[in-house]
FIKOLZA-1660 file (N, C-alpha, C; in steps of 0.1 Angstrom, whole numbers, plus 5000, padded with zeros to 4 digits):
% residues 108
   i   px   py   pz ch aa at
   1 9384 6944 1115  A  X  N
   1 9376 6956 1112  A  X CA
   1 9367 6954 1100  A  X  C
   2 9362 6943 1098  A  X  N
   2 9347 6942 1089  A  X CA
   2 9355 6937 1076  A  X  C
   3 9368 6931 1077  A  X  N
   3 9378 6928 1061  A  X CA
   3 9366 6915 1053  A  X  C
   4 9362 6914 1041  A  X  N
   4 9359 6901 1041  A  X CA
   4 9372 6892 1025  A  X  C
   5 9365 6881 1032  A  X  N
   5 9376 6870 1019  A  X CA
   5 9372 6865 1009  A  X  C
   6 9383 6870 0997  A  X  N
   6 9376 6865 0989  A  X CA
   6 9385 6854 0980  A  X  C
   7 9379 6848 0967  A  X  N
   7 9390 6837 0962  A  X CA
   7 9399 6846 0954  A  X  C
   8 9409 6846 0952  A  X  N
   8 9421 6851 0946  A  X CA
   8 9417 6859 0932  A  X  C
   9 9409 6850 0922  A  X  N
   9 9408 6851 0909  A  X CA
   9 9399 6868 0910  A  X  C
  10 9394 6865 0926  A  X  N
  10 9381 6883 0923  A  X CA
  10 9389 6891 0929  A  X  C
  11 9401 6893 0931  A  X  N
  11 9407 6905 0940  A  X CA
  11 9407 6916 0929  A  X  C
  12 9406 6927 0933  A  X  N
  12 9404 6938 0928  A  X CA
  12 9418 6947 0931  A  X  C
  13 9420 6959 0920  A  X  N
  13 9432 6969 0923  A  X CA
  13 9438 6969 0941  A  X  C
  14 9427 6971 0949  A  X  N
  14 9429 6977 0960  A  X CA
  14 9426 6966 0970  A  X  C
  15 9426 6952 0965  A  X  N
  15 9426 6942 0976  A  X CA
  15 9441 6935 0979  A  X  C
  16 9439 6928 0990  A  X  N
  16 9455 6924 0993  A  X CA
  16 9451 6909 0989  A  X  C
  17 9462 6899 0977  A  X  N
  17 9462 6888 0979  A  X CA
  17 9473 6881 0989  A  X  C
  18 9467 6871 0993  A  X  N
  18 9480 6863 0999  A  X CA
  18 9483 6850 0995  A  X  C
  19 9494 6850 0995  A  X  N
  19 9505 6834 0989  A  X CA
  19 9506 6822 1000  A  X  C
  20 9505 6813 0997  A  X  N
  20 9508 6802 1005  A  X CA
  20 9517 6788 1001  A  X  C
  21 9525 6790 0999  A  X  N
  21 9534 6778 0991  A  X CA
  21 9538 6783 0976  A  X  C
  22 9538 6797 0978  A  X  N
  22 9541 6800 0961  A  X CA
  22 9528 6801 0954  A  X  C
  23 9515 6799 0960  A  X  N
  23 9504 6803 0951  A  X CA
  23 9496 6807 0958  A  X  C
  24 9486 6818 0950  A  X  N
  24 9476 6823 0951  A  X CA
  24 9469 6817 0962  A  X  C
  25 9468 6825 0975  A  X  N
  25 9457 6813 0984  A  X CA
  25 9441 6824 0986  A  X  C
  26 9444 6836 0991  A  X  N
  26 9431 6841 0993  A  X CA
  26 9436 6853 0991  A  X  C
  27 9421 6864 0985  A  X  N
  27 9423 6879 0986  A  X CA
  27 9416 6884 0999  A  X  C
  28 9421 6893 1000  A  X  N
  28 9412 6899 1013  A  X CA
  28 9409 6914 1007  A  X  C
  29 9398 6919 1008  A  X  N
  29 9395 6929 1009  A  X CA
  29 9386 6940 1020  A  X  C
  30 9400 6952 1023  A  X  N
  30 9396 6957 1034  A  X CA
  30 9384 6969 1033  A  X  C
  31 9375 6972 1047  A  X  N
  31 9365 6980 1044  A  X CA
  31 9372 6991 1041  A  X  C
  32 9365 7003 1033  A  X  N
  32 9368 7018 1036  A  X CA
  32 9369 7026 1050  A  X  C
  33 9383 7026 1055  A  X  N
  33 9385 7032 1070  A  X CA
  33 9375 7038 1075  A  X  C
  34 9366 7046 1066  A  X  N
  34 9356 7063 1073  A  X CA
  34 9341 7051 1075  A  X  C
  35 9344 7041 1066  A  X  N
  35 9329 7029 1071  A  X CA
  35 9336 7021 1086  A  X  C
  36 9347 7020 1084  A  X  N
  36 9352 7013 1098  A  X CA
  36 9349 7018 1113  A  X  C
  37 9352 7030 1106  A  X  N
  37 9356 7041 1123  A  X CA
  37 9340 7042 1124  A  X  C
  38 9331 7040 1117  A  X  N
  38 9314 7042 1122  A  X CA
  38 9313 7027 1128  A  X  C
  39 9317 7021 1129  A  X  N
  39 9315 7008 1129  A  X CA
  39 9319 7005 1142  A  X  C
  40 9336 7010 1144  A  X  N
  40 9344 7011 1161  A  X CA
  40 9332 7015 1168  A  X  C
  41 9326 7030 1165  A  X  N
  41 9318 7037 1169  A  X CA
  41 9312 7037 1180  A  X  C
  42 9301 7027 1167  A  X  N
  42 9291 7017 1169  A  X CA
  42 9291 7008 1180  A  X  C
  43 9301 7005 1180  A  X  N
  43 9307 6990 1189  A  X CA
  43 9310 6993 1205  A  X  C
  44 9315 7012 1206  A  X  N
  44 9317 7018 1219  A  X CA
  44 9303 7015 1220  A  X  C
  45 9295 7028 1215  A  X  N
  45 9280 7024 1220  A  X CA
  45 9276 7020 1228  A  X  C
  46 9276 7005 1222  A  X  N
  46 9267 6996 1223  A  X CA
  46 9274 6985 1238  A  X  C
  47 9289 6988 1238  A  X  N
  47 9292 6984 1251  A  X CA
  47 9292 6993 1263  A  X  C
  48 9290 7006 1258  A  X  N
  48 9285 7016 1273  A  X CA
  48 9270 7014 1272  A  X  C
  49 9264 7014 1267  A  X  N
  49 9251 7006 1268  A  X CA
  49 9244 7022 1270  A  X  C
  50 9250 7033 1262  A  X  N
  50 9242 7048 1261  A  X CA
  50 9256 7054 1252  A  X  C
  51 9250 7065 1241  A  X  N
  51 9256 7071 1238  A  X CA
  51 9269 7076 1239  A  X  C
  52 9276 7084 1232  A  X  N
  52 9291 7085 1235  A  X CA
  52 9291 7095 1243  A  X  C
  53 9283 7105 1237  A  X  N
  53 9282 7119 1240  A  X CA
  53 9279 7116 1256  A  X  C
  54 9270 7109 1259  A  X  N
  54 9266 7108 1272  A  X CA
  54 9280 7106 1284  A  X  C
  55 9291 7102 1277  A  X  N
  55 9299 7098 1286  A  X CA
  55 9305 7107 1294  A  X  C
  56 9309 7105 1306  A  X  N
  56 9313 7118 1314  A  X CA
  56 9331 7118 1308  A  X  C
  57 9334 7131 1315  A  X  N
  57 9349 7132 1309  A  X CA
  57 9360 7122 1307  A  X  C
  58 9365 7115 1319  A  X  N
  58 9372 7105 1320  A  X CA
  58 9370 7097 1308  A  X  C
  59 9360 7090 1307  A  X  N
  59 9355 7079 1296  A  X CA
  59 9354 7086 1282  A  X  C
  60 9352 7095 1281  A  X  N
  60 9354 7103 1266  A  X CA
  60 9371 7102 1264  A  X  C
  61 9379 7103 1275  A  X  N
  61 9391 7106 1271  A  X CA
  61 9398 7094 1269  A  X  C
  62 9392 7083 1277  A  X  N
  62 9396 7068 1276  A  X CA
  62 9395 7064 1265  A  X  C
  63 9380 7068 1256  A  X  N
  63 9375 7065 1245  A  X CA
  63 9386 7068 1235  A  X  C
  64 9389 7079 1233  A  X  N
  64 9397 7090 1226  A  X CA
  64 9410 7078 1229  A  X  C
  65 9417 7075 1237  A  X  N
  65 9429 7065 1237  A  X CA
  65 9423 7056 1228  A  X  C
  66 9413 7048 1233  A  X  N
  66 9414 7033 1225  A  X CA
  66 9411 7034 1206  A  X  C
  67 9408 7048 1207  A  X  N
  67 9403 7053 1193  A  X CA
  67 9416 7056 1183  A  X  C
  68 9425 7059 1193  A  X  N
  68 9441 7062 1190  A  X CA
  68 9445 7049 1185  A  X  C
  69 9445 7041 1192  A  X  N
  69 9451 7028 1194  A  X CA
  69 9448 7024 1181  A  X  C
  70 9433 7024 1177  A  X  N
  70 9428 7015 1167  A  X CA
  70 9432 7024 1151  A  X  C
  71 9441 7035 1153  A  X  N
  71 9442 7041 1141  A  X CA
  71 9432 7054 1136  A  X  C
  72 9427 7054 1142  A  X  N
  72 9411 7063 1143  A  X CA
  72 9408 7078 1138  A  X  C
  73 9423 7080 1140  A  X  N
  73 9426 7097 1136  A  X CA
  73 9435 7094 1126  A  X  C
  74 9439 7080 1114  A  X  N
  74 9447 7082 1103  A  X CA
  74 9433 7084 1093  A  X  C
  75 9419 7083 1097  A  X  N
  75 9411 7082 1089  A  X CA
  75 9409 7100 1082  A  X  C
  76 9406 7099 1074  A  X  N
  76 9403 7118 1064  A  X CA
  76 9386 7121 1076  A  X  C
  77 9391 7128 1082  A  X  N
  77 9380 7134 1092  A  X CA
  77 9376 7124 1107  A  X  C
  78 9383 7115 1103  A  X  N
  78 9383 7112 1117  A  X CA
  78 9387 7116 1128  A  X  C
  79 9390 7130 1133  A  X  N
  79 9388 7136 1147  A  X CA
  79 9378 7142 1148  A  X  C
  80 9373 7148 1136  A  X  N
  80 9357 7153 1134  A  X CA
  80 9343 7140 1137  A  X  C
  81 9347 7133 1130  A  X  N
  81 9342 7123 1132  A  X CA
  81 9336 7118 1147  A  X  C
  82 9350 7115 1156  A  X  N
  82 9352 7115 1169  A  X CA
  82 9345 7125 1178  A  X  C
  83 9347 7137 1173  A  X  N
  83 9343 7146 1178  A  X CA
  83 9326 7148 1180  A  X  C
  84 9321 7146 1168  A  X  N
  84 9309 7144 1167  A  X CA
  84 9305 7133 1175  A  X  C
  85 9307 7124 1175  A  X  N
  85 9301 7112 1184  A  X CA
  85 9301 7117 1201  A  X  C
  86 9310 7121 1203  A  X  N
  86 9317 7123 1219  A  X CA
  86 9305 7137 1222  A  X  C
  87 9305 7139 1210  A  X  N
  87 9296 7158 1218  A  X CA
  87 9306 7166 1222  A  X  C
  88 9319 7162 1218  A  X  N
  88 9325 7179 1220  A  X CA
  88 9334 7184 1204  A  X  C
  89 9336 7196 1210  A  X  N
  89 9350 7200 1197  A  X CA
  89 9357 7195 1198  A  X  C
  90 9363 7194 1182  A  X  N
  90 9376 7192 1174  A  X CA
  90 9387 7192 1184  A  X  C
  91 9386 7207 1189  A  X  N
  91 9396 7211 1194  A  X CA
  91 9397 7200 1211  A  X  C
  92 9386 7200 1221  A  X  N
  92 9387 7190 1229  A  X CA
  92 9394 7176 1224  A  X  C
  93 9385 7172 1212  A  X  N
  93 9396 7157 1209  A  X CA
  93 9406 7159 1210  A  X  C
  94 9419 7173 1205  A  X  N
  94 9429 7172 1203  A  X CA
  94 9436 7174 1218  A  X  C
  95 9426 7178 1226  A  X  N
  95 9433 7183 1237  A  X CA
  95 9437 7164 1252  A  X  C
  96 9422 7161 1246  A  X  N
  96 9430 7143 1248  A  X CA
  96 9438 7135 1244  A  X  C
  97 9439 7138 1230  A  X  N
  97 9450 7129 1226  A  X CA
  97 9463 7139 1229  A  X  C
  98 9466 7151 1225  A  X  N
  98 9476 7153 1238  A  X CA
  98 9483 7149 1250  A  X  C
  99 9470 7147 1257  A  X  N
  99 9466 7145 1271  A  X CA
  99 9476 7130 1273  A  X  C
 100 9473 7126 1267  A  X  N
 100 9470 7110 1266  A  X CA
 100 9486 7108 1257  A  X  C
 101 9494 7115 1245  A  X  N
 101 9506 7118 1243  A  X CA
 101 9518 7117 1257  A  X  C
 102 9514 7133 1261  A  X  N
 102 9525 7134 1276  A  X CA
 102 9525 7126 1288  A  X  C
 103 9513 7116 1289  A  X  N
 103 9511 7109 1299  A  X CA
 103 9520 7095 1297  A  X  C
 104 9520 7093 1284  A  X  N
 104 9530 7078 1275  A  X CA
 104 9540 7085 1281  A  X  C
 105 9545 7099 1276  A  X  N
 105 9563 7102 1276  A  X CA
 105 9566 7103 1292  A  X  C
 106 9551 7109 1302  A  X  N
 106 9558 7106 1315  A  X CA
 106 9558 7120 1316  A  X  C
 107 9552 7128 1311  A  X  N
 107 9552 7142 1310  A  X CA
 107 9547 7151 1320  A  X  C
 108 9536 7143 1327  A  X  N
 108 9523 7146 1336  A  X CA
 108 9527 7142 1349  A  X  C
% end
């Protein structure tokens, strides 16, 4: 999700380094999740080849799973977020990922 690497000596507070034989091998530094999830977005987009909002129901709600999947709603406004892109309410996102909840447990 857009992480880049860097050499150990530049990692900053909030980068992860990693060890390889007991020493310093590489830092990685991840993006800001709310720059990521524009980015997933992006990437729906541009593989439906139109808009999110454009998508008919089914595919908004498929969207909404793989959006689940990728962590999408741990982000601070990311169902708003979602929401906005898809063209509907808040409240609609919640009612797919519900959806998409009871359907895992076997509910439906």
């Amino acid at each position: 999700m857009g992480a880049a690497l860097l050499p150990p000596e530049e990692a900053g507070p909030d980068d992860v380094v990693l060890r390889w034989g007991g020493a310093d091998a590489v830092a990685v530094r991840l993006p800001q999740l709310a720059e990521s999830l524009d980015h997933v977005l992006a990437a729906m987009e541009r593989a439906a080849g139109r808009p999110l909002a454009e998508l008919d129901r089914k595919a908004k709600q498929d969207a909404v799973r793989a959006l689940e999947a990728r962590g999408a709603f741990a982000v601070r406004h990311g169902v708003e977020t979602v929401a906005t892109a898809l063209g509907v309410s808040r409240f609609t996102v919640y009612n797919y990922l519900n959806r998409a909840n009871e359907e895992r447990r076997g509910v439906r």
